[in-house]
Short mmCIF file of the C-alpha atoms (twelve columns), coordinates in Angstrom:
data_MODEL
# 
_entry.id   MODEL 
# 
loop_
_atom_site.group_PDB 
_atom_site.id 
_atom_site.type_symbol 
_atom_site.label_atom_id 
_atom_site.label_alt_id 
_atom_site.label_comp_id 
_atom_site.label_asym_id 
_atom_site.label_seq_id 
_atom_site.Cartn_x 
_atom_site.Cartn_y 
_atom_site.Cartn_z 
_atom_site.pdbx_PDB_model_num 
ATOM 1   C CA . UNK A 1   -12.795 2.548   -30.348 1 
ATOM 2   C CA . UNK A 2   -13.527 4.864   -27.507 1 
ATOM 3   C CA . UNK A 3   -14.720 8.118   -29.583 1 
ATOM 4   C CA . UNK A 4   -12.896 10.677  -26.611 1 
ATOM 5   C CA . UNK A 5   -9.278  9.497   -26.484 1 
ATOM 6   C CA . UNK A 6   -7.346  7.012   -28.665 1 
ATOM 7   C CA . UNK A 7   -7.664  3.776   -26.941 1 
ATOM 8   C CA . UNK A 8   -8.254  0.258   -28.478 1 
ATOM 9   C CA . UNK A 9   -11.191 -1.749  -27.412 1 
ATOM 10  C CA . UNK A 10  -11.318 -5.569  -27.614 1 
ATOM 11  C CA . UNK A 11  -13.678 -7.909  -26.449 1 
ATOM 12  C CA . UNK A 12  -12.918 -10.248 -23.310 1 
ATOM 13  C CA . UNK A 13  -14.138 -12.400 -20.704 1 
ATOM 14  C CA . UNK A 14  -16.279 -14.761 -22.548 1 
ATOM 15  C CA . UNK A 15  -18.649 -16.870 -20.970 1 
ATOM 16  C CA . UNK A 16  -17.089 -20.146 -19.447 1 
ATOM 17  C CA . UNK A 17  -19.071 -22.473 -21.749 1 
ATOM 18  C CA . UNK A 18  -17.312 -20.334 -24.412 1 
ATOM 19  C CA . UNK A 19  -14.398 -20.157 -23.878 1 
ATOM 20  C CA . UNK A 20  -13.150 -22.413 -20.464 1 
ATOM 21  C CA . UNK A 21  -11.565 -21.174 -17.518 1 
ATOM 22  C CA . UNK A 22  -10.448 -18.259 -18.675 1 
ATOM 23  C CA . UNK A 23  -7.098  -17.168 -16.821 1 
ATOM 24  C CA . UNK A 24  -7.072  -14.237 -14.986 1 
ATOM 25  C CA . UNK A 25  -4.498  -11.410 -13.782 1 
ATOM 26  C CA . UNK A 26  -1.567  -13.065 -11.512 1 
ATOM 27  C CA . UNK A 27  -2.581  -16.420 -12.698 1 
ATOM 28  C CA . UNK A 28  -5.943  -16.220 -11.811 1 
ATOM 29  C CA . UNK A 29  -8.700  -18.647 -13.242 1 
ATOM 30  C CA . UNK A 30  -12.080 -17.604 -13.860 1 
ATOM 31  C CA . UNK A 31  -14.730 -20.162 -13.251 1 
ATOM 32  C CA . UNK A 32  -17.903 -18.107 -12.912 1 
ATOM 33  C CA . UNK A 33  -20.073 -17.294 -16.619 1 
ATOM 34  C CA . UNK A 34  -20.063 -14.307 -17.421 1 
ATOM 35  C CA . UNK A 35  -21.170 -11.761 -20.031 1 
ATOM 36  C CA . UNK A 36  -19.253 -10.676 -23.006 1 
ATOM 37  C CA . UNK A 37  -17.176 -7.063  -21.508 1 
ATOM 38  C CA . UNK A 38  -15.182 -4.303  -22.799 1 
ATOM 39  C CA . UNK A 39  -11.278 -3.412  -21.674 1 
ATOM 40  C CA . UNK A 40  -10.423 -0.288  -23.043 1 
ATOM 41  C CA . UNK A 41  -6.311  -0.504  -23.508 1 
ATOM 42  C CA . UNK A 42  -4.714  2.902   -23.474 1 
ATOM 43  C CA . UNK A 43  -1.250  3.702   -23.806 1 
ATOM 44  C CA . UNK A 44  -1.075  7.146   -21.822 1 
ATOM 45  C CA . UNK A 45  -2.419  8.308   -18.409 1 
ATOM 46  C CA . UNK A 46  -4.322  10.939  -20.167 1 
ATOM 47  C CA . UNK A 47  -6.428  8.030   -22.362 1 
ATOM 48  C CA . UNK A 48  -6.961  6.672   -19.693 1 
ATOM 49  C CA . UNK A 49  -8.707  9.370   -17.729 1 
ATOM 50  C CA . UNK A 50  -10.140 10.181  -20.907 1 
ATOM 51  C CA . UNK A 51  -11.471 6.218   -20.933 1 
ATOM 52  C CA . UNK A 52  -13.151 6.376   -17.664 1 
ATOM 53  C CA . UNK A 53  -14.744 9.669   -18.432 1 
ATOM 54  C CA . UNK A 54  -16.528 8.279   -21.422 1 
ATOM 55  C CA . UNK A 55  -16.680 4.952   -19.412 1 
ATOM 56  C CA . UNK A 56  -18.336 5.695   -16.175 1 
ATOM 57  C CA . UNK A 57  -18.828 2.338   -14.903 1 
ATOM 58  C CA . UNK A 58  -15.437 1.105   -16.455 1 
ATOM 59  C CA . UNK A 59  -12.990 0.055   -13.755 1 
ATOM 60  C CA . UNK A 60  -9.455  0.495   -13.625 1 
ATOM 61  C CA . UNK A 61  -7.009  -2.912  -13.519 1 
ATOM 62  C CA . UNK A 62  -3.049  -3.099  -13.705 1 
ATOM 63  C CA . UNK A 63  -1.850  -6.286  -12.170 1 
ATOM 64  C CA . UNK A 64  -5.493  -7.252  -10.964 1 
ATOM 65  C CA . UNK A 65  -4.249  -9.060  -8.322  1 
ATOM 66  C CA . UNK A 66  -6.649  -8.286  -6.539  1 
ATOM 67  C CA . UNK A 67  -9.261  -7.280  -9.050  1 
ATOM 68  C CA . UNK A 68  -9.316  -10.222 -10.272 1 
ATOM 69  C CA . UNK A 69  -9.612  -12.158 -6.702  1 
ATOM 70  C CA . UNK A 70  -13.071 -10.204 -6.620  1 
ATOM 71  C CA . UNK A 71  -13.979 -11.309 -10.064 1 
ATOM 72  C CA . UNK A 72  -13.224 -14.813 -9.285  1 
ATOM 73  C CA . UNK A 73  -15.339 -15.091 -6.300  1 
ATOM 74  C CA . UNK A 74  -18.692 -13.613 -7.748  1 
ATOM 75  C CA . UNK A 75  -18.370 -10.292 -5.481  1 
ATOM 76  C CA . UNK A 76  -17.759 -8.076  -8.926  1 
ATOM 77  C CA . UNK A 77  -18.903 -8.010  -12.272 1 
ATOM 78  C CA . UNK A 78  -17.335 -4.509  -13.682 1 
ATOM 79  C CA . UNK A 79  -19.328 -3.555  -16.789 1 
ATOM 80  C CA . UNK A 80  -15.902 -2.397  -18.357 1 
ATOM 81  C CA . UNK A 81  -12.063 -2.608  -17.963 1 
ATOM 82  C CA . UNK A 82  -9.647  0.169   -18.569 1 
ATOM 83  C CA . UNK A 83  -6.473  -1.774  -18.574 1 
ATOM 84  C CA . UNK A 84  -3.379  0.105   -17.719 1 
ATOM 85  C CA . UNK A 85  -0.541  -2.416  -18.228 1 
ATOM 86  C CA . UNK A 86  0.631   -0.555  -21.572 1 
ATOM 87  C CA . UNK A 87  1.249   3.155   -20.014 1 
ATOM 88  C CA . UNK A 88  4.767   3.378   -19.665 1 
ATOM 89  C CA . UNK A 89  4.790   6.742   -17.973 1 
ATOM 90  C CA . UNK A 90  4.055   5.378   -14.964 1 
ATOM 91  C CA . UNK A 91  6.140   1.730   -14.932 1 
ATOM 92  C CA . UNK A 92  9.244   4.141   -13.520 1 
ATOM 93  C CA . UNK A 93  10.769  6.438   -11.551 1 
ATOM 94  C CA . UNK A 94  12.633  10.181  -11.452 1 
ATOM 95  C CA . UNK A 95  14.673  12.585  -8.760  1 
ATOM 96  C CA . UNK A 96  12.809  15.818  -8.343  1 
ATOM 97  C CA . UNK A 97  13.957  18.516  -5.617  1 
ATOM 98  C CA . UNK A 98  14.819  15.586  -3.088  1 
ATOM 99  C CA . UNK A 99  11.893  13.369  -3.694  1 
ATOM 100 C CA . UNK A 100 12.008  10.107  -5.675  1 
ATOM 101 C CA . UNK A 101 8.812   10.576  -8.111  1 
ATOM 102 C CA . UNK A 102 7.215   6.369   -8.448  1 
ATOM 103 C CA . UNK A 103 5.124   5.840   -11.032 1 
ATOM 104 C CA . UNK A 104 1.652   3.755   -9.726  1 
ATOM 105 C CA . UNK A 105 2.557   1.422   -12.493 1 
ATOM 106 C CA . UNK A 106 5.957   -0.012  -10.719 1 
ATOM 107 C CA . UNK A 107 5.382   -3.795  -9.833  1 
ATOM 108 C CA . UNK A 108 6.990   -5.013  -6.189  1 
ATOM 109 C CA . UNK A 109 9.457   -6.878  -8.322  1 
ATOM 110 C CA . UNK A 110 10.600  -4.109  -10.204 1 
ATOM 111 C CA . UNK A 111 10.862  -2.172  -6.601  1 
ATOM 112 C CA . UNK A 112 12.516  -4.868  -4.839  1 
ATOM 113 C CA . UNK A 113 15.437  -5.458  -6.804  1 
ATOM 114 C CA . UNK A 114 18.926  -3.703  -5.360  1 
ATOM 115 C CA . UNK A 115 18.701  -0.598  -7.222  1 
ATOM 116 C CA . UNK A 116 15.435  0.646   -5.905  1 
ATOM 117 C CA . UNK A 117 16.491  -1.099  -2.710  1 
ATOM 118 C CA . UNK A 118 19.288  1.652   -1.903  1 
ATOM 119 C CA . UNK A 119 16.820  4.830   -3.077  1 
ATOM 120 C CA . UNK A 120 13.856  3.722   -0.575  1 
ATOM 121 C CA . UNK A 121 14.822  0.202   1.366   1 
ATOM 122 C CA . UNK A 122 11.865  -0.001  2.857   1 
ATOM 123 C CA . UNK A 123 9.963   0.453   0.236   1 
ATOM 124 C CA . UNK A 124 11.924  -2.319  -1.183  1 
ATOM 125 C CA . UNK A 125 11.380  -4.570  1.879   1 
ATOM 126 C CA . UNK A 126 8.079   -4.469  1.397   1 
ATOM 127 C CA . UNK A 127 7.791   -4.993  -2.473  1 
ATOM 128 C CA . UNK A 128 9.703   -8.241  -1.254  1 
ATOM 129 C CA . UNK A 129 7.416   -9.406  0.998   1 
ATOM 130 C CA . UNK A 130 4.227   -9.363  -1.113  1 
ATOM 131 C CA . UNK A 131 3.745   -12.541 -1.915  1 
ATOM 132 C CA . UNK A 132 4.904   -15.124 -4.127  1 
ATOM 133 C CA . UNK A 133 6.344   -14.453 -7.396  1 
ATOM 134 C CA . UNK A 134 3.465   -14.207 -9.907  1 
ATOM 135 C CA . UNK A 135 2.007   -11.858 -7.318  1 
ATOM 136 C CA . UNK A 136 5.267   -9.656  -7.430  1 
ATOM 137 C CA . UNK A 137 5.179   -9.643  -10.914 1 
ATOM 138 C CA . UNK A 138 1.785   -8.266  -11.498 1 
ATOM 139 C CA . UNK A 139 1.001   -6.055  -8.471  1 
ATOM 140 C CA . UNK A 140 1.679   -2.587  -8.862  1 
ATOM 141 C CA . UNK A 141 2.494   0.362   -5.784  1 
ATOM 142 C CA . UNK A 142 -1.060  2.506   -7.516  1 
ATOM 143 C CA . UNK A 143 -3.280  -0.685  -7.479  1 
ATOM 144 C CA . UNK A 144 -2.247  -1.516  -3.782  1 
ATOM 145 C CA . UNK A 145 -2.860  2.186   -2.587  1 
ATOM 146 C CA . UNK A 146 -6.083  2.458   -4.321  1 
ATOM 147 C CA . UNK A 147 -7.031  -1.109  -3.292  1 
ATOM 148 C CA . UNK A 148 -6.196  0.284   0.029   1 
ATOM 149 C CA . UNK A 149 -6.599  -3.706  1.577   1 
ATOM 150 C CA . UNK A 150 -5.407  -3.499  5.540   1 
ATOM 151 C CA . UNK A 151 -2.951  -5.719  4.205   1 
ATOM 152 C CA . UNK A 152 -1.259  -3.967  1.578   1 
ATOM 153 C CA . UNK A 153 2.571   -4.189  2.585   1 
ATOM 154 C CA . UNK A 154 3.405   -0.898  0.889   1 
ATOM 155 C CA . UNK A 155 0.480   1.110   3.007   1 
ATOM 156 C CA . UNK A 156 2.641   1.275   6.350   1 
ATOM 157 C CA . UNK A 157 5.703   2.254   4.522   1 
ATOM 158 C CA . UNK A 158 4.071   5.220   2.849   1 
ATOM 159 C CA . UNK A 159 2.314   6.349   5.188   1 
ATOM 160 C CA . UNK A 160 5.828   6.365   7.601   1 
ATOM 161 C CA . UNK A 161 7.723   8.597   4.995   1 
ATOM 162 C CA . UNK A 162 4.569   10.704  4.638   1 
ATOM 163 C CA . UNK A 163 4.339   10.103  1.179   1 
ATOM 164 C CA . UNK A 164 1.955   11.910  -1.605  1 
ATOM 165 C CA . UNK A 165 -0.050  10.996  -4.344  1 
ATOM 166 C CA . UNK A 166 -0.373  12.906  -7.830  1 
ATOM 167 C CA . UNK A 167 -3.833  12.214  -9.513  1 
ATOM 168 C CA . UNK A 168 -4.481  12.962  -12.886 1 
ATOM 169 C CA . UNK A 169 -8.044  13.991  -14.338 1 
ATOM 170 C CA . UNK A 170 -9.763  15.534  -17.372 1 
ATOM 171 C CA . UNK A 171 -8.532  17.451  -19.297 1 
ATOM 172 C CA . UNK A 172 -4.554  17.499  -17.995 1 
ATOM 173 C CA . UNK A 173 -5.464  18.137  -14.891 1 
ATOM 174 C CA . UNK A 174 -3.378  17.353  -12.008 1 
ATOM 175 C CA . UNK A 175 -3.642  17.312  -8.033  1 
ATOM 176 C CA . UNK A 176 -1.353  16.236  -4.801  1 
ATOM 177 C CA . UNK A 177 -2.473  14.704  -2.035  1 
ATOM 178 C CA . UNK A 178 -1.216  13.088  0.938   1 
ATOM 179 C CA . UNK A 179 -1.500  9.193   0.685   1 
ATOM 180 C CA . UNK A 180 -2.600  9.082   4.430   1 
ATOM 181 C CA . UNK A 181 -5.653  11.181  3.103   1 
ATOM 182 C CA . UNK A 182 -6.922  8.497   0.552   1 
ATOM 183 C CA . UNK A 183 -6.317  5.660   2.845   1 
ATOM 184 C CA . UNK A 184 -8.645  7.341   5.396   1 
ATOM 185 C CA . UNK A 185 -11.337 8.287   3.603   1 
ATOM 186 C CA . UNK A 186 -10.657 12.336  4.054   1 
ATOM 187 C CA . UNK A 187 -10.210 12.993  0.118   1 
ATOM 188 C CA . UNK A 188 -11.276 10.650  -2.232  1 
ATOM 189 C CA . UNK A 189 -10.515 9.991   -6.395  1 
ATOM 190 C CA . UNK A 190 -13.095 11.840  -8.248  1 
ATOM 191 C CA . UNK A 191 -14.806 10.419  -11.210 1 
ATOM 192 C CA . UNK A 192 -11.917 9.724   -14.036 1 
ATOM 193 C CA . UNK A 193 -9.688  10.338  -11.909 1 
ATOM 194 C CA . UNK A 194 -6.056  7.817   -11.586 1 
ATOM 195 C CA . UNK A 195 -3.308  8.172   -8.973  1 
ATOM 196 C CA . UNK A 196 -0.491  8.404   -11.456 1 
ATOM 197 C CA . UNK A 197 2.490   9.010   -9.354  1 
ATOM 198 C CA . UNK A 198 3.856   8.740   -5.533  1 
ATOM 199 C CA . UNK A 199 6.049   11.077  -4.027  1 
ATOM 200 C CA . UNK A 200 8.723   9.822   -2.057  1 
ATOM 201 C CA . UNK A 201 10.848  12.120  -0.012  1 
ATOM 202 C CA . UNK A 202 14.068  10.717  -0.062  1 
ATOM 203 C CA . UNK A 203 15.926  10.776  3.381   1 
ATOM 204 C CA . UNK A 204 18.743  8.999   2.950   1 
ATOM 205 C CA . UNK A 205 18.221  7.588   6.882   1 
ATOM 206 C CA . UNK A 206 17.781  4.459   8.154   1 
ATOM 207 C CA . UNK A 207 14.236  2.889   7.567   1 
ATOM 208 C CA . UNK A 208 12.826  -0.663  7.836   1 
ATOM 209 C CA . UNK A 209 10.196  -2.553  6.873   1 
ATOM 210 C CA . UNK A 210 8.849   -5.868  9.180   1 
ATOM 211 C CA . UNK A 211 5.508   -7.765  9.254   1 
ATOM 212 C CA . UNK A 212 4.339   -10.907 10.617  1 
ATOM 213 C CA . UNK A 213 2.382   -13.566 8.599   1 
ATOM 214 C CA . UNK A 214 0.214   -16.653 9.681   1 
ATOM 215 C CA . UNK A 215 1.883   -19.117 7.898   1 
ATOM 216 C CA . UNK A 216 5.304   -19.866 7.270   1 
ATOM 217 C CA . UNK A 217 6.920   -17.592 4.057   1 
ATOM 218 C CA . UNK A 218 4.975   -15.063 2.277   1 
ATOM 219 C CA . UNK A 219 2.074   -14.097 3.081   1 
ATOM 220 C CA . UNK A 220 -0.918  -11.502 3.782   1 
ATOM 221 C CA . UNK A 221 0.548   -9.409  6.997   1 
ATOM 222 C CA . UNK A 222 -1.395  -9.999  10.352  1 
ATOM 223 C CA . UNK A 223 0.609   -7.238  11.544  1 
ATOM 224 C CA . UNK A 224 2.963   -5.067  9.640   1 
ATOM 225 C CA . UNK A 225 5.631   -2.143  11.035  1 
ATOM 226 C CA . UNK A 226 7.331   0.519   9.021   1 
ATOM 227 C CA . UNK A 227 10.010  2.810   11.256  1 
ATOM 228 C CA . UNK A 228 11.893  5.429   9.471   1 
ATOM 229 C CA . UNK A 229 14.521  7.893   11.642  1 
ATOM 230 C CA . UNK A 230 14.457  11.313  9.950   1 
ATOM 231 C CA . UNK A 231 17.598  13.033  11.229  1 
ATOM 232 C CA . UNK A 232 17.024  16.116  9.510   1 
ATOM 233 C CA . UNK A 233 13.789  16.951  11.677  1 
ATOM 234 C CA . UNK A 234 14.800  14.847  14.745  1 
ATOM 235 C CA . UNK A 235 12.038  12.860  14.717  1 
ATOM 236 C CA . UNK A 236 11.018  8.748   14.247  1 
ATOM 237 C CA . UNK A 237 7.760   8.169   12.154  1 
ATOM 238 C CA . UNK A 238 6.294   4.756   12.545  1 
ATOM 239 C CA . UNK A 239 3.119   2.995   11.021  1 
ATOM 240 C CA . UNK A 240 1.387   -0.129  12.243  1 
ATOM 241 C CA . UNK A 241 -0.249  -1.799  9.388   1 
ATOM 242 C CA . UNK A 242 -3.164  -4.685  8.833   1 
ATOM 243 C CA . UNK A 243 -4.211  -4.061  12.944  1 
ATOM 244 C CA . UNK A 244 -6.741  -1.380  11.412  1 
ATOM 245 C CA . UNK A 245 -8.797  -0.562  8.262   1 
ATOM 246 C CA . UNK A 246 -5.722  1.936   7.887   1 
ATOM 247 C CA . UNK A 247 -1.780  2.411   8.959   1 
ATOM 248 C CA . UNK A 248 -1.906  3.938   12.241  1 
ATOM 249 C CA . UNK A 249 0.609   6.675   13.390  1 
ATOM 250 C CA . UNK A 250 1.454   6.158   17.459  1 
ATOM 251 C CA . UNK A 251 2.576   10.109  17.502  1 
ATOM 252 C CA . UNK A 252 3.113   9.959   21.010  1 
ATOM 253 C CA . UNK A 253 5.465   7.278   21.152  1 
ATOM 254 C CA . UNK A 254 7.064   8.541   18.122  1 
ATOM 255 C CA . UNK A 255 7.842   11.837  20.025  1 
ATOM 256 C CA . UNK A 256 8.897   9.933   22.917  1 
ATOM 257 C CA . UNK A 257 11.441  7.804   21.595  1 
ATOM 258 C CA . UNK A 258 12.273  10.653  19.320  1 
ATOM 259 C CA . UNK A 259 13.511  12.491  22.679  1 
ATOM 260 C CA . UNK A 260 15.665  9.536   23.617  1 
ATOM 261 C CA . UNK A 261 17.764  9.427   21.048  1 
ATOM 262 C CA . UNK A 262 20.886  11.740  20.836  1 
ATOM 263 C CA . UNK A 263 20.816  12.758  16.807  1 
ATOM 264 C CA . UNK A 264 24.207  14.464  17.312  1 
ATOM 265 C CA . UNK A 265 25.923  11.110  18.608  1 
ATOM 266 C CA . UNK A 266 25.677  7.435   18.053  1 
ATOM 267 C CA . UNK A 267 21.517  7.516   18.097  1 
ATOM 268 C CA . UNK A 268 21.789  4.125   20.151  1 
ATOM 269 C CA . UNK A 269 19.418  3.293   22.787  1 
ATOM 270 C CA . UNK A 270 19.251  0.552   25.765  1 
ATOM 271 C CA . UNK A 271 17.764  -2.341  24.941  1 
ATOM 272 C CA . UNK A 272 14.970  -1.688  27.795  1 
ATOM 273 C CA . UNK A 273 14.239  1.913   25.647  1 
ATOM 274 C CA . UNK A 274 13.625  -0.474  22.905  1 
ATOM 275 C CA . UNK A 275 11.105  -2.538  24.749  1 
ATOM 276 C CA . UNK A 276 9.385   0.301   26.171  1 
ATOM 277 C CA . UNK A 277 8.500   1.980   22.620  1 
ATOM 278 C CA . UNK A 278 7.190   -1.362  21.167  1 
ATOM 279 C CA . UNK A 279 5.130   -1.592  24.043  1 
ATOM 280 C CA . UNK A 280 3.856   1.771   24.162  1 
ATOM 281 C CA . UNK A 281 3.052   1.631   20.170  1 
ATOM 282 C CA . UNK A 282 1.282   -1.831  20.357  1 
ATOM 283 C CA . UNK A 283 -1.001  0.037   23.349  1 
ATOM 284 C CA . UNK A 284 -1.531  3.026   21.312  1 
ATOM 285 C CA . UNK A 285 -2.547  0.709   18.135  1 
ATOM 286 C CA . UNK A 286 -4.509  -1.960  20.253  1 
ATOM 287 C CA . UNK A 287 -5.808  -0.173  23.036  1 
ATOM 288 C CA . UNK A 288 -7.258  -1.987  26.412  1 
ATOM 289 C CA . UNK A 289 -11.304 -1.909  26.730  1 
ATOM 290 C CA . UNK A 290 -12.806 1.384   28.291  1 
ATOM 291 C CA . UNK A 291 -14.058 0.866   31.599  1 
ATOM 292 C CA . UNK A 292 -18.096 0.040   31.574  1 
ATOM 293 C CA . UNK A 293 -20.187 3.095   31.824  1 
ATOM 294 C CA . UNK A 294 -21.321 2.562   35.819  1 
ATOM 295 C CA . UNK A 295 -17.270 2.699   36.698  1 
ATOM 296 C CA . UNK A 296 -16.993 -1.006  36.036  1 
ATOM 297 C CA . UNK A 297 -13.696 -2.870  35.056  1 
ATOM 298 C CA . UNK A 298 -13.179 -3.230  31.065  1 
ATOM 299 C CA . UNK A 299 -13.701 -6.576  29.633  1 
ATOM 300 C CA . UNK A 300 -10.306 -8.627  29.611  1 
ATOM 301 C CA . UNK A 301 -8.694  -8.470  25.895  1 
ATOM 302 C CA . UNK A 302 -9.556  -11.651 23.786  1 
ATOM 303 C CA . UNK A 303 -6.484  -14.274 23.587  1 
ATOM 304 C CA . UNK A 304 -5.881  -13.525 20.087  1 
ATOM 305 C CA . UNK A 305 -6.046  -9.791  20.646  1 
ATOM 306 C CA . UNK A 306 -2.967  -10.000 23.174  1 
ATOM 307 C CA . UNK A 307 -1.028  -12.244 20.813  1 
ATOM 308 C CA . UNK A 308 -1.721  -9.351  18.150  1 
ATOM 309 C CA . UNK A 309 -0.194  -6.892  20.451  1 
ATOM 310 C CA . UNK A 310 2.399   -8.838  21.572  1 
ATOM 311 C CA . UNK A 311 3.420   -9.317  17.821  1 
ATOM 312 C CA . UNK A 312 3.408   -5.691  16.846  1 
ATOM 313 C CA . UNK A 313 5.073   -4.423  20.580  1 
ATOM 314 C CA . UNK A 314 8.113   -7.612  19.263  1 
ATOM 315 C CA . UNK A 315 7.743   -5.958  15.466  1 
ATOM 316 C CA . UNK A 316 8.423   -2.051  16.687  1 
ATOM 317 C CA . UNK A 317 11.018  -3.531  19.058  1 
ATOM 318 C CA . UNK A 318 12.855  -4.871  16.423  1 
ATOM 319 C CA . UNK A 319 12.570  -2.157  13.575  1 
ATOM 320 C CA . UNK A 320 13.541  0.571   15.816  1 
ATOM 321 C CA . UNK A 321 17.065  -1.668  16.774  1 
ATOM 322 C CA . UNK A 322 17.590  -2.023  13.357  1 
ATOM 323 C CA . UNK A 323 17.161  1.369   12.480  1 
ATOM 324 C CA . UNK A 324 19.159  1.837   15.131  1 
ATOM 325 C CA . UNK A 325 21.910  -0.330  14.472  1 
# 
């Protein structure tokens, strides 16, 4: 028993000779030995800040979808687990003064079905597009922020409707910050610190959610676009995800296509209009060489490069006619 909050501890992850392949989060077998471990199990947000402030070198794990991938492979052997599968706080959602408030504990399923669909639909879109089932059913909206993998569907989405996070720490405390913040690096979770809740302005606009995958169905994103039309400001937010270490914001064609559109009409746009803004948001997110440094031409773009632009240029394309539509 953790002596600072009320948290049960249990023993886990024997070694292999002990105990077989022991099956991981999402389905996940564990091949590697390893030492016997702690998981601390609370069943409130504050435990488990309270956990990983008596725990230093505990790690956090909901679905451990990805967690666990790392565990798997031999790249990490966490001295401790703070699982937080049992705080129900966080496995919903609430209205608050416009905003829809997400608990980090949602799973994509749980976000994908119709309900949650019509509150934030792209949000929704890409809860569906995950992965395959077990990985729906595991992964949570905190885990992939704080995983914060180029991949992660939900990244591009959030970032587009300029969403926040609320982190809990010691001792009740509580802070907001915006989501684009974590994923670049500019603030960071402090020791004991968990992102407890996202907060979702709710626009009630069109918004969509497309990626492109290397194989045929589900899959991780080699290029991901999130467009949301925000009539109340006049303006079109779009984010470019898994082209970057981060979602990437092309302000200036936002602003331009923004201009195009008449807000106090139909808010339809030529086809060509269309074109152009995929094309100018695949150049601002994969941008040609810089000339050599004696005046020189730039270095022609790789093959695979250009196909990446071409994809997210056809992605924009798309989401802004649907948005559109």
């Amino acid at each position: 028993m953790c002596q600072s909050c009320h948290v049960r501890a249990v023993s886990t992850y024997r070694t292999a000779e002990q105990a077989g392949h022991r099956e991981g989060a999402a389905g996940l077998t564990t091949h590697a030995p390893q030492a016997a471990r702690t998981v601390m199990l609370p069943s409130s947000l504050d435990e488990a800040v309270a956990a990983l402030s008596a725990l230093p070198a505990a790690v956090p794990v909901a679905g451990g979808t990805d967690l666990m991938a790392s565990v798997n492979s031999g790249l990490l052997r966490p001295a401790a687990l703070v699982g937080l599968g049992r705080i129900n706080e966080t496995r919903g959602w609430q209205y608050q003064d416009g905003h829809a408030l997400l608990g980090a504990g949602l799973t994509h399923a749980r976000m994908g079905r119709p309900d949650f669909a019509a509150l934030i639909p792209a949000l929704a879109a890409a809860a569906r597009a995950a992965g395959p089932p077990q990985i729906r059913n595991a992964g949570t909206l905190g885990g992939n922020i704080v995983t914060a993998a180029p991949t992660g569907d939900s990244l591009p989405v959030l970032a587009a409707l300029e969403a926040t996070l609320i982190i809990a720490g010691p001792e009740h405390a509580r802070r907001e910050i915006p989501v684009s913040h974590l994923l670049a690096g500019m603030e960071m979770l402090r020791p004991g610190e968990l992102v407890g809740w996202v907060r979702v302005p709710l626009l009630h606009a069109p918004q969509t959610f497309l990626k492109a995958t290397g194989r045929t169905g589900p899959g991780r994103a080699t290029a991901s676009v999130a467009l949301v039309l925000d009539p109340a400001r006049r303006s079109v937010r779009c984010a470019v995800g898994a082209v970057a270490p981060m979602p990437l914001r092309p302000l200036e064609a936002e602003r331009w296509v923004a201009g195009l559109i008449d807000w106090d009409g139909e808010r339809g746009l030529a086809p060509e209009a269309c074109a152009a803004f995929g094309e100018y948001v695949a150049g601002a997110c994969i941008p040609d060489p810089a000339p050599g440094e004696d005046g020189s031409e730039p270095p022609a773009l790789p093959p695979a490069v250009l196909h990446l632009r071409r994809t997210v240029a056809a992605l924009a394309r798309r989401a802004l006619g649907r948005a559109l539509a």
